[in-house]
C-alpha positions in Angstrom: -161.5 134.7 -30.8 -160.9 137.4 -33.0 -157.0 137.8 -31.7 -156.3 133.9 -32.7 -155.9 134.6 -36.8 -153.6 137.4 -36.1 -151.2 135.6 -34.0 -151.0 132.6 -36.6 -150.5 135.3 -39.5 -147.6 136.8 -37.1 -146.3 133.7 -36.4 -146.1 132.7 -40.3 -144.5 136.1 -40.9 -141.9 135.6 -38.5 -141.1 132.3 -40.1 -141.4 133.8 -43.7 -138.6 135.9 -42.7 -136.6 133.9 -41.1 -136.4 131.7 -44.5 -136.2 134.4 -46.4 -132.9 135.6 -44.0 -131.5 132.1 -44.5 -132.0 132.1 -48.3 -130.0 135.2 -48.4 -127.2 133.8 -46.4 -126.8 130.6 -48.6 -127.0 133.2 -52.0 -124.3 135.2 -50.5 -122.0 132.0 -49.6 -122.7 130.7 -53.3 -122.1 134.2 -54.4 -118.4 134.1 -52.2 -117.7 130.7 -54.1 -118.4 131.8 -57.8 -116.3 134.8 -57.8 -113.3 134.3 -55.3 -111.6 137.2 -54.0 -108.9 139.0 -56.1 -105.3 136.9 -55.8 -102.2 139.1 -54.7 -99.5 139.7 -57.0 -97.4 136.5 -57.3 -93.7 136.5 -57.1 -92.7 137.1 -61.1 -94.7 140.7 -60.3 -92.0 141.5 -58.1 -88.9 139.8 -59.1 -86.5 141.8 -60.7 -83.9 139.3 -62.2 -80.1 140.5 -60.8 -76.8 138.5 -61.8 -73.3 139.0 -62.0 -70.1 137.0 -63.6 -66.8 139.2 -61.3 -63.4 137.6 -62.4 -59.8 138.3 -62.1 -58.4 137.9 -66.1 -54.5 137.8 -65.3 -52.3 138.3 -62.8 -51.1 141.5 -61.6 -49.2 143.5 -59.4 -52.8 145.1 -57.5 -53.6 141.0 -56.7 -50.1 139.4 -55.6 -47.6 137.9 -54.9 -48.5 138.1 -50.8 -47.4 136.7 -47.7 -50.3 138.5 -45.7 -52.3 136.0 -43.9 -55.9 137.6 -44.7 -56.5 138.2 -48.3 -59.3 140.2 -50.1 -60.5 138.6 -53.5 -60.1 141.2 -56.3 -61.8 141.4 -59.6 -60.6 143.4 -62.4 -63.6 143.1 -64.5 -67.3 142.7 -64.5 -68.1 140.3 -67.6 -72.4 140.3 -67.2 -74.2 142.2 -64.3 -77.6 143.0 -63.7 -78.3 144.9 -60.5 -74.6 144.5 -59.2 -71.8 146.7 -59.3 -68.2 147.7 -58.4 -65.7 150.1 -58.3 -64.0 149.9 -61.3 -61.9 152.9 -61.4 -59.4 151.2 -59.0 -58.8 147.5 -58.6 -62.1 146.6 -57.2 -62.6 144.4 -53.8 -66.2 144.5 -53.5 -69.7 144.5 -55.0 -73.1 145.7 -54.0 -75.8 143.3 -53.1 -79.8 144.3 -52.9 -81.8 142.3 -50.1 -82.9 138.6 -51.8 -81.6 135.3 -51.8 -78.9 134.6 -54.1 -76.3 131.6 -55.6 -72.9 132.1 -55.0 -70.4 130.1 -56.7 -66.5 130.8 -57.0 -63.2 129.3 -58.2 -59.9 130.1 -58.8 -56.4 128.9 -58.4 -52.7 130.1 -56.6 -49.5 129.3 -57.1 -46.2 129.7 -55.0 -44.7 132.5 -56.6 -40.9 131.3 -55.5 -39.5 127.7 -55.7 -39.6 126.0 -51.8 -39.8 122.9 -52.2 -42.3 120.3 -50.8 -42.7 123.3 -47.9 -44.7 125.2 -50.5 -47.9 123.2 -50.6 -49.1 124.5 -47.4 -48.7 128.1 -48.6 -52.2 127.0 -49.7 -53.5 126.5 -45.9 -56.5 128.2 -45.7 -58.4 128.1 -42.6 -61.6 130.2 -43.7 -63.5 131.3 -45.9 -66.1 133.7 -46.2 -68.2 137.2 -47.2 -67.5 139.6 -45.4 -70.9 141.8 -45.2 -71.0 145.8 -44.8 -67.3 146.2 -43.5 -67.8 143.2 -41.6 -70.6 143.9 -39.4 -71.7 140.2 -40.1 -69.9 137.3 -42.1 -71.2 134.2 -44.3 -68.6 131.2 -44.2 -68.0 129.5 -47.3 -67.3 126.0 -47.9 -64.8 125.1 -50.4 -63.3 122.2 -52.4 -59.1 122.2 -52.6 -57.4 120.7 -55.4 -53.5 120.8 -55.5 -50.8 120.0 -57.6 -48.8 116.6 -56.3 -45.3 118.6 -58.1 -44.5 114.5 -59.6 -42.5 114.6 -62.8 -43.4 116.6 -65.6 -42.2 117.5 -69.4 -40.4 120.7 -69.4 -43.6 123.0 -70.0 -44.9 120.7 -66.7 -46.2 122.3 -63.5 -43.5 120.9 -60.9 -41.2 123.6 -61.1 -44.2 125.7 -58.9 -47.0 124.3 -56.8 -50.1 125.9 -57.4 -53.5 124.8 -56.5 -56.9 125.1 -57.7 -60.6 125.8 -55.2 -64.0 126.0 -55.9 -67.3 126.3 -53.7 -71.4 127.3 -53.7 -73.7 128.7 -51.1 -77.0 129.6 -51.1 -76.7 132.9 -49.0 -79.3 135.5 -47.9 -78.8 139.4 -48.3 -80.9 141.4 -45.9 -81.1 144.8 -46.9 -80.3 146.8 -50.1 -76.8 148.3 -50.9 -75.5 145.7 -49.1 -71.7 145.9 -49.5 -69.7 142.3 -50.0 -66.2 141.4 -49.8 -64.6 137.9 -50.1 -62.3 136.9 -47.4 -59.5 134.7 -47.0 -57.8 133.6 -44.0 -54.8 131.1 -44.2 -52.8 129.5 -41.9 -50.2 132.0 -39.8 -47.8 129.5 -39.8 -47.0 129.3 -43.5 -47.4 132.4 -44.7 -45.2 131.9 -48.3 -45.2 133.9 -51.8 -48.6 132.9 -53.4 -50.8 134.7 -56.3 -54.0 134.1 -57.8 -52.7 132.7 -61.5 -53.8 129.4 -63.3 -50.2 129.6 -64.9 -47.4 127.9 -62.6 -44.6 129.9 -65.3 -45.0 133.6 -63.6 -45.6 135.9 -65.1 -45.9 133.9 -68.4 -48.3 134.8 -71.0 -52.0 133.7 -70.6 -52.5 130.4 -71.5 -56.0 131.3 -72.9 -58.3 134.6 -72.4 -61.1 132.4 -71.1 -58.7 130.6 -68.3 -59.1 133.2 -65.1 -57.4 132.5 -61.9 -61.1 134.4 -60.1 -64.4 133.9 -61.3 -67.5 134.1 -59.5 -71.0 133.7 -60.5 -73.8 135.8 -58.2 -77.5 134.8 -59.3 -80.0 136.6 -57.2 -83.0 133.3 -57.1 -85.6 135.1 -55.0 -86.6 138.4 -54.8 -90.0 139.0 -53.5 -90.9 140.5 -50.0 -91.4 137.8 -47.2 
């Protein structure tokens, strides 16, 4: 008879502690829920804005006329870059990307450099475009948009004495590794393989119709920059 009080006061100890454990666990969870764990950095902690306006301001002897049937864009001058470079100390023919996701847009416009006839327009037959990455150990195609002169009737300062076309594109393209090196590419038809030069001007080698009107211009707008 004298055992039974201490097995009731062991049994209510046992269950004293067990509440008490179970009281701790719910402080600790209410606790967790008050103060949340510390957030990683989000992505404007490690985005580093990176842009570039390359163009082609006249024509010249470095970018045409040619009858080669792959042709390297060339630039002649960097107009606003952040983060991307070229060559400037001879007539440049590619830029340096870092790893990101960026916007590339171009345009420019050709003309037959010789009078042909209708014959001419499909010196403009271009069968691909596209970035050629690191010396072409990989390549982004391009899609592009063609406009080109119909040569109809025109006054005397008119654009029928040359054909000449204009093309513009976008694409959303992904860089996988820093100092990338980027060249655009493009590939025209071996069949017609005429005179033709980057120029917005049909009246080679005329003077510039206006400093802001360049026959290259492409806009590079890195939009993601954090790692994955």
């Amino acid at each position: 008879m004298k055992k039974y009080p201490s097995i009731v006061l062991g049994v209510i100890s046992a269950c004293c502690l067990l509440s008490a454990h179970v009281i701790a666990t719910e402080e600790t969870d209410v606790e967790k829920s008050c103060c949340p764990p510390k957030k990683t950095p989000t992505c404007t902690a490690c985005f580093t804005p990176t842009y570039a306006t390359l163009i082609q301001s006249v024509a010249s002897p470095s970018t045409g006329p040619t009858t080669l049937s792959q042709i390297t864009v060339a630039f002649d001058k960097i107009q606003t870059a952040r983060g991307i470079t070229f060559d400037e100390t001879v007539a440049p023919d590619s830029f340096t990307l870092s790893k990101g996701i960026y916007s590339f847009k171009f345009q420019f416009s050709m003309i037959a450099s010789t009078v042909s006839g209708p014959v001419s327009e499909r010196f403009f037959r271009f069968t691909d475009m596209y970035l050629d990455i690191n010396n072409d150990s990989s390549r982004i195609a391009l899609d592009w948009n063609m406009w080109l002169n119909d040569a109809t009737p025109a006054p005397p300062y008119g654009f029928s004495q040359y054909y000449w076309a204009s093309f513009s594109g976008s694409k959303i393209i992904s860089i996988g590794e820093d100092n990338t090196v980027v060249k655009f590419i493009l590939l025209r038809d071996p069949n017609w393989l005429g005179p033709i030069l980057f120029a917005y001007d049909p009246f080679y080698p005329a003077d510039p119709l206006s400093t802001n009107n360049n026959p290259v211009r492409v806009n590079i707008h890195k939009i993601n920059g954090c790692p994955t």
